[in-house]
Structures are given as C-alpha cells and as structure tokens.
C-alpha positions in Angstrom: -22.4 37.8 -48.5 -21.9 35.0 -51.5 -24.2 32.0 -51.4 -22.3 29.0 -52.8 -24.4 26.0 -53.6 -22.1 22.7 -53.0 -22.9 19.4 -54.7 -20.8 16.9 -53.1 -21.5 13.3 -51.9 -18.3 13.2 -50.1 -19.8 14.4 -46.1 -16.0 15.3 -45.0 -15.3 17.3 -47.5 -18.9 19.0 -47.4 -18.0 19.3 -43.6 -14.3 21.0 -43.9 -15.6 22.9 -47.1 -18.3 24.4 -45.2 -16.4 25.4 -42.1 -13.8 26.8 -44.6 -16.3 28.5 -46.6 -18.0 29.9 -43.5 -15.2 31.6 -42.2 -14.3 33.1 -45.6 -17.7 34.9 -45.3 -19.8 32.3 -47.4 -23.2 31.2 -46.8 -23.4 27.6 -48.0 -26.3 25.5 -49.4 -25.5 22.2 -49.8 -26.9 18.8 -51.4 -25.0 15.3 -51.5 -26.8 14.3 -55.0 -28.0 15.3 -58.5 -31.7 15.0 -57.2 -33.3 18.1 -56.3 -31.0 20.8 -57.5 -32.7 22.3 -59.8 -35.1 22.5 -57.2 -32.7 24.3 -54.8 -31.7 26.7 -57.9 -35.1 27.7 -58.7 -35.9 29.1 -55.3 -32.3 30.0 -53.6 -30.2 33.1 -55.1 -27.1 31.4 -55.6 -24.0 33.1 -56.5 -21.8 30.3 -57.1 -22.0 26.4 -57.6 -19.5 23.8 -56.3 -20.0 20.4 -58.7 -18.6 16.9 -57.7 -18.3 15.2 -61.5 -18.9 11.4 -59.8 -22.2 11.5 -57.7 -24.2 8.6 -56.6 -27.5 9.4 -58.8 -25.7 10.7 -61.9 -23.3 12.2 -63.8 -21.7 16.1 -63.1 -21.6 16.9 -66.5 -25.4 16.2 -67.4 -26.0 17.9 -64.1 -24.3 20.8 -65.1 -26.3 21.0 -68.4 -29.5 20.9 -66.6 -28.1 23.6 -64.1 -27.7 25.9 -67.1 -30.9 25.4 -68.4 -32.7 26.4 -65.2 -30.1 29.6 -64.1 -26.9 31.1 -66.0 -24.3 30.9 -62.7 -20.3 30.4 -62.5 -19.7 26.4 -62.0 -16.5 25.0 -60.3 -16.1 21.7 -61.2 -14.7 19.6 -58.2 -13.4 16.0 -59.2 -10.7 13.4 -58.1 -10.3 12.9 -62.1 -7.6 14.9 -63.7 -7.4 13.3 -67.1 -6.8 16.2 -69.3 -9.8 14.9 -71.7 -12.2 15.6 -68.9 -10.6 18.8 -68.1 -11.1 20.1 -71.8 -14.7 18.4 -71.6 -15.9 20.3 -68.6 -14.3 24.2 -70.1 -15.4 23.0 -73.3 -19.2 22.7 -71.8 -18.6 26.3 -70.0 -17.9 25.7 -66.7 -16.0 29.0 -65.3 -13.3 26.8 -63.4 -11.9 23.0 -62.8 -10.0 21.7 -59.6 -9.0 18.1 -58.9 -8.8 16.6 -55.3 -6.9 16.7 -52.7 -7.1 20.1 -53.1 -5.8 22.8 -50.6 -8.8 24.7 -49.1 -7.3 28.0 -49.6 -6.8 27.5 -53.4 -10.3 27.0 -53.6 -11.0 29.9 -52.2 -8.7 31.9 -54.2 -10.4 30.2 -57.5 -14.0 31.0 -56.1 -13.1 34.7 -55.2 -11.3 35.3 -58.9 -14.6 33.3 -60.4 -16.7 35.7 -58.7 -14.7 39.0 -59.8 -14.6 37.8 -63.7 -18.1 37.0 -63.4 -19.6 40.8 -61.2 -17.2 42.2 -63.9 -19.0 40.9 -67.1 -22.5 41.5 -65.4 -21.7 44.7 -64.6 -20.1 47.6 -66.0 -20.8 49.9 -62.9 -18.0 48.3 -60.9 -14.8 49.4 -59.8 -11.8 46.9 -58.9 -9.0 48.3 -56.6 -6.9 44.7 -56.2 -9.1 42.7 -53.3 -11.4 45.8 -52.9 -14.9 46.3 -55.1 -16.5 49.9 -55.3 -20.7 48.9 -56.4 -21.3 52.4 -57.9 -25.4 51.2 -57.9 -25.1 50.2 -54.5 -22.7 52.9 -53.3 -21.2 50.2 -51.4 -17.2 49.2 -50.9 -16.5 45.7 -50.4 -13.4 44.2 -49.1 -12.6 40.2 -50.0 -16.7 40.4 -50.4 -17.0 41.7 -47.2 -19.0 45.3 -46.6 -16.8 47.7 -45.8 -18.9 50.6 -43.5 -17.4 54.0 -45.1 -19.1 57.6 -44.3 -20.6 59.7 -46.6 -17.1 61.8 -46.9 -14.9 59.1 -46.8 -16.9 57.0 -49.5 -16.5 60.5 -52.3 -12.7 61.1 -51.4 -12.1 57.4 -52.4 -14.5 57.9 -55.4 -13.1 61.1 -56.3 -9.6 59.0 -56.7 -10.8 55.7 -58.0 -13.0 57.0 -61.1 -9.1 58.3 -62.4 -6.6 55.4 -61.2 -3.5 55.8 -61.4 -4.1 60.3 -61.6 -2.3 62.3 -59.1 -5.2 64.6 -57.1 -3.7 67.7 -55.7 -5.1 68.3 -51.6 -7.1 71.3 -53.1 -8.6 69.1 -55.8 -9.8 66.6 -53.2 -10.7 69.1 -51.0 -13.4 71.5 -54.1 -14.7 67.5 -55.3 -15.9 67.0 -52.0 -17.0 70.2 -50.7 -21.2 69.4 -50.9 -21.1 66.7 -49.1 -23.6 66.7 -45.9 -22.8 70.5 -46.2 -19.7 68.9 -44.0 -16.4 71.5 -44.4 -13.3 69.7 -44.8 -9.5 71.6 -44.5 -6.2 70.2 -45.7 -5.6 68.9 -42.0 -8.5 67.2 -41.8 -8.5 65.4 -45.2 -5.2 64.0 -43.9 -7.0 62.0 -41.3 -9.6 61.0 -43.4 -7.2 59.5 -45.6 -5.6 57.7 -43.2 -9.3 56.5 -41.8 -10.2 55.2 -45.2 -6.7 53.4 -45.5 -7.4 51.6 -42.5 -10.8 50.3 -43.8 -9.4 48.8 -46.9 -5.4 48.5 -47.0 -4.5 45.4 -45.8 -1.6 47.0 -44.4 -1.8 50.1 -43.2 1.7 51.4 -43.1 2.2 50.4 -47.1 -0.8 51.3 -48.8 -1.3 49.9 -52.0 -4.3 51.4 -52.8 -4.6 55.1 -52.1 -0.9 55.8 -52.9 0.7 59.1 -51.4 2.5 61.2 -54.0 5.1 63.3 -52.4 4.8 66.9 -52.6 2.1 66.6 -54.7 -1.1 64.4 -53.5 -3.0 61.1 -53.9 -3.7 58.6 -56.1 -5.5 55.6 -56.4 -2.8 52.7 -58.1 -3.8 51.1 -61.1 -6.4 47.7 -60.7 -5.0 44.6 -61.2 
C-alpha cells in the first residue's frame, strides 16, 4: 500500500481526498500547514506528497524546497492558481506533476498512479509493467493498480516465463519444460489451460478479453507489449 502525505489547509478537500484516496488503496498522512513536515517526512515512509501552493504559514514552493532537502519524493503540486508562469515555476523547480482546482477526484488519482509508475520505474530496473499490472522481480510480488495480487508458486513462473519476452509467442510445450521444477509440481497441457485461465482472472480486468496474457491461435501465449 502507497502512503501519500497531503498538505492541504482546505478540511473539505482533505476530507473527500482522504475518503477517495482510502478507497483507492492509499494510506494517507495528512497536515493542514507548512509547520512540521519535515518533521512528518523524517520519520514516515512516504511514497508520494500532495502540496497546496497557498498555505496559511507559508509558501508551497519554499516548502517544497525544504521537502527536497530532507527526502528525494514525487511532489503533486495542488493549487487554485493556473497562471501558466506558476505552472512553469513549479516543473521548472522539479515537482513530478501540477493540477489546479476544482479538480475531478479520479484525475487525481490517475496523475498519482502514473507519478508513481514513472517514479518505481526510474528507481528500479527490476520491474516489469504489463498496462495497470507491476511484476517486483526482488519482491516476487505482482501488483494490480498497487494492489497485491496473491499468485501461487506455478501460476507466478507461467506469467514470468511470458512477461520476461513480451510480445513472444510461447508454444504449450515451452510453457510447460520452463516450468517443470517448480514445487516438484507436474503440470500437462490440460492443466496449464486452467492455470491460464486462473491467472487471467487475478489480473485481466476483464476476463473474457484479456489484454494481458493474449492467446495465439494454434500456436500459444503471449504476454502483449507494456504500455
């Protein structure tokens, strides 16, 4: 789960943001002012940062210079100003995104997730993108719009076996000698069929036309190109 730090003075928007956030699988620290934090960055792991430019103590912009002095994370600027001087400004400075109220909720949230791949992407070169689904080769972990998705040992290598070649075409007897070793587990053409279809279910968003794991006719699988 994300940790997002909002900075906003505003109570109903902290309010709606929050519930929003909350249901979009966010955990969310919040603080109404510029005083304390730096305080809240130094001992919170924070994945993301939500900045109001006009606060009642002080200014976003010297905020977010003294945020980047204390930790290097991805700022969304949040501001009812959309002068295009003070949209340069605040890119110019670094910040990874800029959005101007009213804003819809679910543009946000769109913003925050594609802040959040760009950023897990330049961190780390032992990721895997699969449109909304993240493979964490470290972790061995598969996540799904950030959420954990619970694969098995078995179903976790087919989708491997297929994602470190996107856009390849893996016979059924490929698939099938790749994952042989695992668990000591024997797998048959039949059976690889429904594991297929068990692994579609945990990360297509729908089911009946994949867009992931793409079914090759007469010839096998293949994971479709990121994008």
């Amino acid at each position: 789960m994300n940790t997002i730090f909002l900075i906003e003075d505003d109570e109903t928007i902290r309010l709606g943001l929050r519930y929003y956030l909350n249901q979009e699988n966010f955990k969310v620290i919040e603080n109404n002012k510029c005083k304390g934090t730096t305080e809240i960055l130094e001992r919170e792991k924070i994945d993301l940062i939500l900045l109001d430019l006009n606060l009642p103590d002080g200014n976003g912009f010297d905020l977010f210079k003294a945020i980047k002095k204390v930790k290097d994370v991805p700022v969304i600027f949040l501001t009812a100003n959309d002068l295009e001087v003070s949209v340069v400004m605040g890119l110019d400075m670094g910040a990874d995104d800029y959005i101007t109220k009213p804003f819809k909720a679910r543009e946000l949230v769109s913003r925050i997730k594609s802040v959040l791949r760009r950023t897990i992407k330049k961190n780390d070169s032992n990721i895997i993108y699969l449109k909304d689904v993240i493979i964490d080769l470290k972790q061995a972990k598969v996540f799904k719009n950030n959420v954990d998705v619970m694969l098995t040992a078995l179903e976790y290598k087919i989708l491997l076996t297929l994602a470190l070649s996107p856009g390849c075409v893996f016979t059924r007897e490929k698939i099938l000698a790749d994952i042989w070793d695992v668990n000591e587990a024997y797998v048959n053409d039949n059976t690889l069929t429904v594991y297929i279809k068990r692994i579609r279910e945990k990360i297509e968003t729908d089911v009946n036309n994949p867009e992931i794991i793409i079914t090759v006719r007469g010839m096998g699988y293949k994971v479709d190109v990121p994008c």
